[in-house]
NUKOL-757702 format. One record per residue (C-alpha): residue number from 0; y, z, x. Coordinates in nm, 3 decimals. Example, Ala and Ser with C-alpha at 12.3 -4.5 7.8 and 13.67 -1.06 7.14 Angstrom:
! residues 2
+-----+---------+---------+---------+
|  nr |      yy |      zz |      xx |
+-----+---------+---------+---------+
|   0 |  -0.450 |   0.780 |   1.230 |
|   1 |  -0.106 |   0.714 |   1.367 |
+-----+---------+---------+---------+
This chain:
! residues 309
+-----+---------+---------+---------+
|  nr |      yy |      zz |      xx |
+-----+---------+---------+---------+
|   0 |   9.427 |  18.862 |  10.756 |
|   1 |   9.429 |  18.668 |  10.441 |
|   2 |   9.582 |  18.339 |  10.347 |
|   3 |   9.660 |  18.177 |  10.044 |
|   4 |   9.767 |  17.821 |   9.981 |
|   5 |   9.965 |  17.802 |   9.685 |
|   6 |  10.099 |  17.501 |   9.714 |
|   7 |  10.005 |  17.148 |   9.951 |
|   8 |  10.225 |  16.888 |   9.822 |
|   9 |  10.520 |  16.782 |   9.928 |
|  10 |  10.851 |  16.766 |   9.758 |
|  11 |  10.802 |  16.643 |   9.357 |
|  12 |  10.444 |  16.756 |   9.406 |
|  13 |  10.167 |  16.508 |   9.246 |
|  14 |  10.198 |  16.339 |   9.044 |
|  15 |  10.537 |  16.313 |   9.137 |
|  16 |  10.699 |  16.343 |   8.791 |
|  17 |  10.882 |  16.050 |   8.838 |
|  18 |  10.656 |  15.803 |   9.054 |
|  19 |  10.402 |  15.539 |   8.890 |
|  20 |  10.243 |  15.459 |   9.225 |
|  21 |   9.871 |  15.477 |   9.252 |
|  22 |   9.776 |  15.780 |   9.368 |
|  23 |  10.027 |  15.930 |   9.059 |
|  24 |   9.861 |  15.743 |   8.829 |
|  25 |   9.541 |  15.856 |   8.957 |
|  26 |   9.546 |  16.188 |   8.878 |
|  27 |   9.736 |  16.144 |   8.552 |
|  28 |   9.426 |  15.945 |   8.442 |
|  29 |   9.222 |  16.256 |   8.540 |
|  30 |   9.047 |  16.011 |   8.811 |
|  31 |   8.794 |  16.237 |   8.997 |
|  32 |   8.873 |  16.134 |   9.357 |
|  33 |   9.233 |  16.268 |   9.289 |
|  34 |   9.338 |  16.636 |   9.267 |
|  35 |   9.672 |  16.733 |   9.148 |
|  36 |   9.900 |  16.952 |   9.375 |
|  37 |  10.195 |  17.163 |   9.305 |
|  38 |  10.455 |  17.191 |   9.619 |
|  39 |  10.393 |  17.362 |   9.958 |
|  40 |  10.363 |  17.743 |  10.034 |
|  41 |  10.124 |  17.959 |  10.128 |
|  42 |  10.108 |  18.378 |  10.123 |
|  43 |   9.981 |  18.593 |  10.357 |
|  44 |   9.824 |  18.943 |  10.350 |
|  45 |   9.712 |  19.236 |  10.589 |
|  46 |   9.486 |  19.410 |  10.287 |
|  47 |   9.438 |  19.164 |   9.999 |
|  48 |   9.716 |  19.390 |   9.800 |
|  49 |  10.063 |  19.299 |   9.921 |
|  50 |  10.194 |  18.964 |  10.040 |
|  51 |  10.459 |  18.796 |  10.237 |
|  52 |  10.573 |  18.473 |  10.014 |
|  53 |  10.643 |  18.177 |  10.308 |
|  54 |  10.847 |  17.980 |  10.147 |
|  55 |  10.933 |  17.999 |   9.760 |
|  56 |  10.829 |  17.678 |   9.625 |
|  57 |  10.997 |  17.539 |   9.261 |
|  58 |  10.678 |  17.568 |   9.163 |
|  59 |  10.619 |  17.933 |   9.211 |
|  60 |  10.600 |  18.078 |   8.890 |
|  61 |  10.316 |  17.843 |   8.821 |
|  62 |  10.163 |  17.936 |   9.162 |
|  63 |  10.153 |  18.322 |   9.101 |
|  64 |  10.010 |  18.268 |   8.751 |
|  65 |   9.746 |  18.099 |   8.916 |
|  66 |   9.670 |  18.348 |   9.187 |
|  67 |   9.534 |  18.708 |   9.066 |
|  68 |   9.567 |  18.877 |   9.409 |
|  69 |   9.949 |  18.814 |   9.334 |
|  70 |   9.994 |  18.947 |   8.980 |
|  71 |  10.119 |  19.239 |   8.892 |
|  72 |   9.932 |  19.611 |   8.902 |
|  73 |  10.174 |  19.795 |   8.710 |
|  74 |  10.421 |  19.750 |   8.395 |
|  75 |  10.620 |  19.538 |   8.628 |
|  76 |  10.556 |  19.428 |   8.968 |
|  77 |  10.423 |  19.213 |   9.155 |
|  78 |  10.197 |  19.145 |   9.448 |
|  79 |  10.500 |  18.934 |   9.627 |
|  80 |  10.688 |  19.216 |   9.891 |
|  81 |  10.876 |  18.987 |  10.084 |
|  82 |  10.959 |  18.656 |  10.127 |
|  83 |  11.026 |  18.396 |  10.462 |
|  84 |  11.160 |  18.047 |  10.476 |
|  85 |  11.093 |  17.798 |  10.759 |
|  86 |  11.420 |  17.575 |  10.666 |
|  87 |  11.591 |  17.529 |  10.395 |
|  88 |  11.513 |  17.237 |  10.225 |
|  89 |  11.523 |  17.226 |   9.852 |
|  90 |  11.098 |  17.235 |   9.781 |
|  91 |  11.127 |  17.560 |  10.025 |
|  92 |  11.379 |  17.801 |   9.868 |
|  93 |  11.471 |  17.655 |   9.503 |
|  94 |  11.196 |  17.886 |   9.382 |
|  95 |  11.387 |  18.172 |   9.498 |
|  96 |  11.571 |  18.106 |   9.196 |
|  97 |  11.231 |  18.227 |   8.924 |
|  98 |  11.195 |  18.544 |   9.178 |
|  99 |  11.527 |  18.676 |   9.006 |
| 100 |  11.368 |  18.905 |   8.829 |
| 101 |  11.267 |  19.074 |   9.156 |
| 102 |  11.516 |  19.184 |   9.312 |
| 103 |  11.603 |  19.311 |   9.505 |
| 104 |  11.415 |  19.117 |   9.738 |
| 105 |  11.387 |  19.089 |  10.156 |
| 106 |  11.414 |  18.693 |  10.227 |
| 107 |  11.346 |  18.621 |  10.610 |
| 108 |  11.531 |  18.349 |  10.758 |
| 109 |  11.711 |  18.189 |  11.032 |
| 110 |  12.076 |  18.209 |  11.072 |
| 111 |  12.113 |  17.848 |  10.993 |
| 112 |  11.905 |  17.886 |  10.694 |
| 113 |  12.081 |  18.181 |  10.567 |
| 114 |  12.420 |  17.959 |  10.615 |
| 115 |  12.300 |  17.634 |  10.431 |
| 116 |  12.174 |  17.927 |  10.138 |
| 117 |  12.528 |  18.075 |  10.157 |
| 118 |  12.722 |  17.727 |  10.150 |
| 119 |  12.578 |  17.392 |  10.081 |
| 120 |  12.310 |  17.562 |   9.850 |
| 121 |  12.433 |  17.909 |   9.731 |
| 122 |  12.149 |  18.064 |   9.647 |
| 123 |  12.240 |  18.343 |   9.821 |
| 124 |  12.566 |  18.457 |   9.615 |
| 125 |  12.424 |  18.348 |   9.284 |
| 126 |  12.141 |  18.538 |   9.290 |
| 127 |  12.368 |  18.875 |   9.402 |
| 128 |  12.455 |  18.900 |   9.065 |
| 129 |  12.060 |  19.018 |   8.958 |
| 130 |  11.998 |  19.353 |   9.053 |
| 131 |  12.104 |  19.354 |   9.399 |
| 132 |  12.001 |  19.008 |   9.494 |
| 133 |  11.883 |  18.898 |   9.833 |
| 134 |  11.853 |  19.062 |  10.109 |
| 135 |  11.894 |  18.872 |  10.438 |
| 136 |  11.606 |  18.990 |  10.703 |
| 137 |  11.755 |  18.761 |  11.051 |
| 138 |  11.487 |  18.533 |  11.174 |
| 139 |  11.664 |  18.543 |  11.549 |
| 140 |  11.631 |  18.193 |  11.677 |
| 141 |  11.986 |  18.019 |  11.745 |
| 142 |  12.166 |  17.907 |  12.014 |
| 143 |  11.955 |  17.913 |  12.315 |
| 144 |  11.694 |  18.080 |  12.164 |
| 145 |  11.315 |  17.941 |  12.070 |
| 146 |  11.121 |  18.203 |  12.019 |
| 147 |  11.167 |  18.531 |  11.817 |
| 148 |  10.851 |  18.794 |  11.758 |
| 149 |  10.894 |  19.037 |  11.486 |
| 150 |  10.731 |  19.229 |  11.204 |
| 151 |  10.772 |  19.256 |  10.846 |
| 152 |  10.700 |  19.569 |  10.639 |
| 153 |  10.429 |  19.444 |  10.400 |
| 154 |  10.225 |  19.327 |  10.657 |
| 155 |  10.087 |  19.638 |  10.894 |
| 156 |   9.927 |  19.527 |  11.180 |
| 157 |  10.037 |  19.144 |  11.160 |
| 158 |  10.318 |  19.024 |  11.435 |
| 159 |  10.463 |  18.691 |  11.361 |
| 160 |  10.654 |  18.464 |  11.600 |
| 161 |  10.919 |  18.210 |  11.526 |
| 162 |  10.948 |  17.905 |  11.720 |
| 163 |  11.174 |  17.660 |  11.681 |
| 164 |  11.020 |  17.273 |  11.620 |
| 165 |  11.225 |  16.928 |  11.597 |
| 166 |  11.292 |  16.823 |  11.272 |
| 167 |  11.583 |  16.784 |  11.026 |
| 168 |  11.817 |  17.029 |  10.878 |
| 169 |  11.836 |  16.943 |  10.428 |
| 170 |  12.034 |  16.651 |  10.315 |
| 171 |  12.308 |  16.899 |  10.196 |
| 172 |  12.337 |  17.075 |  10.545 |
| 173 |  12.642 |  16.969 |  10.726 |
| 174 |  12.375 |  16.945 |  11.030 |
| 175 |  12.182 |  16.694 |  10.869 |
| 176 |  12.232 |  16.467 |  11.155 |
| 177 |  12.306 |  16.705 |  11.448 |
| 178 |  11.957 |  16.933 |  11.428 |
| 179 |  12.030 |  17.243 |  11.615 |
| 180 |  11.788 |  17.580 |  11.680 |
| 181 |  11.698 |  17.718 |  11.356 |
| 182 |  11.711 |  17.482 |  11.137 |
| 183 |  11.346 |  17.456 |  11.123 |
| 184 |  11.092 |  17.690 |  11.247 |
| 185 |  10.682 |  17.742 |  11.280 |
| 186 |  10.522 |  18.068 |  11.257 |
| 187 |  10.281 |  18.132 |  11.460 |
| 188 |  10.088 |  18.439 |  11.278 |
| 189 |   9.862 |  18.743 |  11.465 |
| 190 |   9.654 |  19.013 |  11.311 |
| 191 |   9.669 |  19.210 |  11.637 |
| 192 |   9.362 |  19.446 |  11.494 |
| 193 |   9.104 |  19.101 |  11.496 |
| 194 |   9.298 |  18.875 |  11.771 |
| 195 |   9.276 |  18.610 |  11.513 |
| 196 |   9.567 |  18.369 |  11.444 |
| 197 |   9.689 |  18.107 |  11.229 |
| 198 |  10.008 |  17.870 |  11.317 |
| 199 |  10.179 |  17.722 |  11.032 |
| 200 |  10.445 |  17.447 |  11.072 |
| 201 |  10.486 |  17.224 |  10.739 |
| 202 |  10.807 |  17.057 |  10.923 |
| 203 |  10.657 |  16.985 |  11.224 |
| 204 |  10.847 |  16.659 |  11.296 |
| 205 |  10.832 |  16.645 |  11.659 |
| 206 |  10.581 |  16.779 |  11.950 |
| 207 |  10.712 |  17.006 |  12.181 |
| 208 |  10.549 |  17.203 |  12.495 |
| 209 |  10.634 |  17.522 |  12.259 |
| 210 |  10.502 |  17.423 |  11.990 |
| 211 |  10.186 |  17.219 |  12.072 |
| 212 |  10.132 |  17.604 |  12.281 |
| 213 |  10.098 |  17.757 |  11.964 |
| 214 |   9.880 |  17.513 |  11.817 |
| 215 |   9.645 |  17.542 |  12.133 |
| 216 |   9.657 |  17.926 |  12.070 |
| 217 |   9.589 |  17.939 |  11.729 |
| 218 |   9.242 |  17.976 |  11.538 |
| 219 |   9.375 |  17.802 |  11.234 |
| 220 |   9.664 |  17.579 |  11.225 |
| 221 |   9.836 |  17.406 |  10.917 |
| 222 |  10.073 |  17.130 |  10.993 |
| 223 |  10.310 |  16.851 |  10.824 |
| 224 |  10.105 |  16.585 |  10.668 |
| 225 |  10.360 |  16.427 |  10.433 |
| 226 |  10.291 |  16.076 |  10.516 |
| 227 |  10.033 |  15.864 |  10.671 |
| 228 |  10.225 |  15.586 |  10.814 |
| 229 |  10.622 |  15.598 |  10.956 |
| 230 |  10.728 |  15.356 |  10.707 |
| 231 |  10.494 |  15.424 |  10.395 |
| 232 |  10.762 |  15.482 |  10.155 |
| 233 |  10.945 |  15.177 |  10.250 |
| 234 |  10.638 |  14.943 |  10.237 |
| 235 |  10.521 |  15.104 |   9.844 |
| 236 |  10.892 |  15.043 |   9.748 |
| 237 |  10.964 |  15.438 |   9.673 |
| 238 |  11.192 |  15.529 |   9.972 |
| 239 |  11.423 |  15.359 |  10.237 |
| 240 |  11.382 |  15.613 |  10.473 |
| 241 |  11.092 |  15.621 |  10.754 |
| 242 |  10.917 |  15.930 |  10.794 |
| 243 |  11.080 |  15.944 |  11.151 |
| 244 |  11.442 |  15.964 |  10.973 |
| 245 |  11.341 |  16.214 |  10.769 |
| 246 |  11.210 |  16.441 |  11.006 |
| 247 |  10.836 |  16.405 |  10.951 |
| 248 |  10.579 |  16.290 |  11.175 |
| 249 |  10.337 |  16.062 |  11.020 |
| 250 |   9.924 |  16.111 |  11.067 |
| 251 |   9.804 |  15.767 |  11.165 |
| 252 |   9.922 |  15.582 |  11.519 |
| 253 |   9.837 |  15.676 |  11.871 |
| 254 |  10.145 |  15.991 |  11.862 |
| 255 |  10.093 |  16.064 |  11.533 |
| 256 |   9.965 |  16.424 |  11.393 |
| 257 |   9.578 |  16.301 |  11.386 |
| 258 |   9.648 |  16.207 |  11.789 |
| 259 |   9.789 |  16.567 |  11.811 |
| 260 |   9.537 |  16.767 |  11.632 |
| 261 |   9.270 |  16.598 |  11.827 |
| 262 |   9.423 |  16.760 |  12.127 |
| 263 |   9.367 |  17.107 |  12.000 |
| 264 |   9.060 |  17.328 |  12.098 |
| 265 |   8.714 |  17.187 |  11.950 |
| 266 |   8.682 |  17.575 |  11.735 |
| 267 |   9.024 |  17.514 |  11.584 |
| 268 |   9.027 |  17.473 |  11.197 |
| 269 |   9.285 |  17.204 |  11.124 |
| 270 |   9.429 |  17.132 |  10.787 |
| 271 |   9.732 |  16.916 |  10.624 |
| 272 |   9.968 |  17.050 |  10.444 |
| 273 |  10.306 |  16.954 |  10.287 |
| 274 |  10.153 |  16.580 |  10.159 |
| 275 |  10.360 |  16.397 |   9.957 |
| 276 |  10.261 |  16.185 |   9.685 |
| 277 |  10.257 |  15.841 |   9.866 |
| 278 |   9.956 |  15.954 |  10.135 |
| 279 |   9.666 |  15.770 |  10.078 |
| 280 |   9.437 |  16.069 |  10.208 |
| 281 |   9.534 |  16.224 |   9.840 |
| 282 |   9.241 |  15.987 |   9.752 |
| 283 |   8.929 |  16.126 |   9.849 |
| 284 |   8.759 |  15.784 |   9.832 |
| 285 |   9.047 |  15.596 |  10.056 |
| 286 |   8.984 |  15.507 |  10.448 |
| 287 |   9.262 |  15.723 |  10.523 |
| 288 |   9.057 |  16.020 |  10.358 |
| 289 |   8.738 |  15.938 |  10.560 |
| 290 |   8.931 |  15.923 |  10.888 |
| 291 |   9.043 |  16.259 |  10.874 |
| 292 |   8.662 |  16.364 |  10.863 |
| 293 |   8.621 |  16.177 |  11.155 |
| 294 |   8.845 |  16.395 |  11.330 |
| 295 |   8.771 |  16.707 |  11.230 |
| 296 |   9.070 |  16.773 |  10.993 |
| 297 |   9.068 |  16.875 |  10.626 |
| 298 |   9.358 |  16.854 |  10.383 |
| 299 |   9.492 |  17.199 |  10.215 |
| 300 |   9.462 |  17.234 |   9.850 |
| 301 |   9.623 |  17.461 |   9.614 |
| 302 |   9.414 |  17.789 |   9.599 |
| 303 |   9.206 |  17.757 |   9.942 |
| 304 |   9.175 |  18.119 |  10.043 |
| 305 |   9.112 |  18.188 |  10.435 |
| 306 |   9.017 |  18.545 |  10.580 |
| 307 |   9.053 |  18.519 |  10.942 |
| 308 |   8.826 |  18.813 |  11.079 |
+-----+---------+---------+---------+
């Protein structure tokens, strides 16, 4: 099984093209203990030749231009078969909007996803209009479900399961505030030929039993790592939210993700992903940065290629 990072930042990538703060400024000023990052997805592949897009980032065009195994072998094409999205938040699906030219194309999703991308953010209906459009591949976690297993066609041999984690629905979803199943899932990925697994959950805003099972299970696991502390973006003047309100659980403290990952088995590869541009591990010379050698835990970048075998 192959992975791809394509993207590790967080929403507005970094630099942020808006922020000033120092990490921003950093990397504008081509300071070598910054590296910039364009926003989170990563693709995944049974033979190296055709890939399952999890989640289409705004930055995606970018992202495939950068990737060979993803361009195209013939007149038109591409190495992109399908597509899956663990919410719906805007960094997650806007770049559905560049894969146009694609369509038709299979987009994976959760009921509540596939409403919010019918309603609050059309994408859905807009993009019916190009060549058939999208077409909606139920991700079957709602109600009193948690768990779904299921296949998709461009990846033989792989069985993925949906589980549902506790964070928050998008700002435009009329469940902002009332988080219900399916609003945000993890993946927990299997090439059933090699036993080898990875569990991805850039949301992860809460601990569960279910989903702290997955991690455990898992050979590789890639989680939210948006911010360091709860109320980062308050204290650098760029936010009033906490991380808490927005759904994110932040790295450092004694239930934070760094606490969590140390729980995992000692063999388990354990990366960051989804970082937003406040986080002072984006500089490789900051305390924050050293700590997460301490504990075993490395920090996705755009590119990193994994072949679990």
């Amino acid at each position: 099984m192959h992975v791809i990072v394509l993207g590790s930042a967080a929403g507005g990538g970094f630099p942020q093209w808006n922020c000033n703060c120092k990490n921003c400024a950093g990397v504008r000023k081509l300071h070598p203990h910054y590296q910039a990052r364009t926003q989170s997805s990563i693709a995944i592949s049974a033979d190296g030749e055709h890939w399952l897009l999890c989640n289409a980032s705004p930055d995606v065009r970018t992202q495939i231009n950068a990737t060979p195994s993803l361009w195209p072998k013939s007149l038109r094409g591409s190495g992109v078969k399908e597509v899956l999205l663990v919410d719906a938040q805007i960094d997650h699906v806007t770049g559905l909007l560049s894969l146009r030219e694609g369509c038709p194309l299979d987009v994976w999703c959760t009921p509540n996803v596939h409403a919010d991308l019918n309603d609050g953010f059309p994408i859905f209906p807009m993009l019916s209009h190009w060549n058939g459009g999208l077409n909606w591949q139920p991700i079957k976690v709602v109600e009193d479900t948690v768990e779904y297993s299921f296949r998709v066609p461009c990846l033989p041999g792989i069985r993925l399961t949906a589980f549902t984690i506790d964070s928050n629905a998008p700002p435009y979803s009329p469940r902002r505030n009332q988080p219900s199943n399916g609003d945000n899932i993890g993946l927990y990925i299997e090439d059933r030929a090699t036993g080898k697994s990875l569990c991805y959950a850039p949301g992860l805003g809460m601990p569960s039993a279910l989903s702290m099972a997955y991690l455990n299970a898992a050979d590789v696991v890639m989680v939210d790592g948006t911010l360091w502390k709860d109320d980062e973006m308050q204290a650098m003047g760029v936010g009033s939210s906490t991380g808490h309100q927005m759904g994110h659980l932040a790295a450092s403290g004694g239930n934070g993700m760094l606490a969590l990952l140390d729980e995992l088995p000692a063999s388990t590869l354990r990366f960051l992903i989804h970082i937003n541009n406040t986080n002072p591990v984006l500089n490789a010379e900051s305390d924050a940065f050293k700590t997460l050698d301490q504990h075993n835990i490395q920090l996705a970048h755009d590119g990193l290629h994994l072949t679990l075998e």
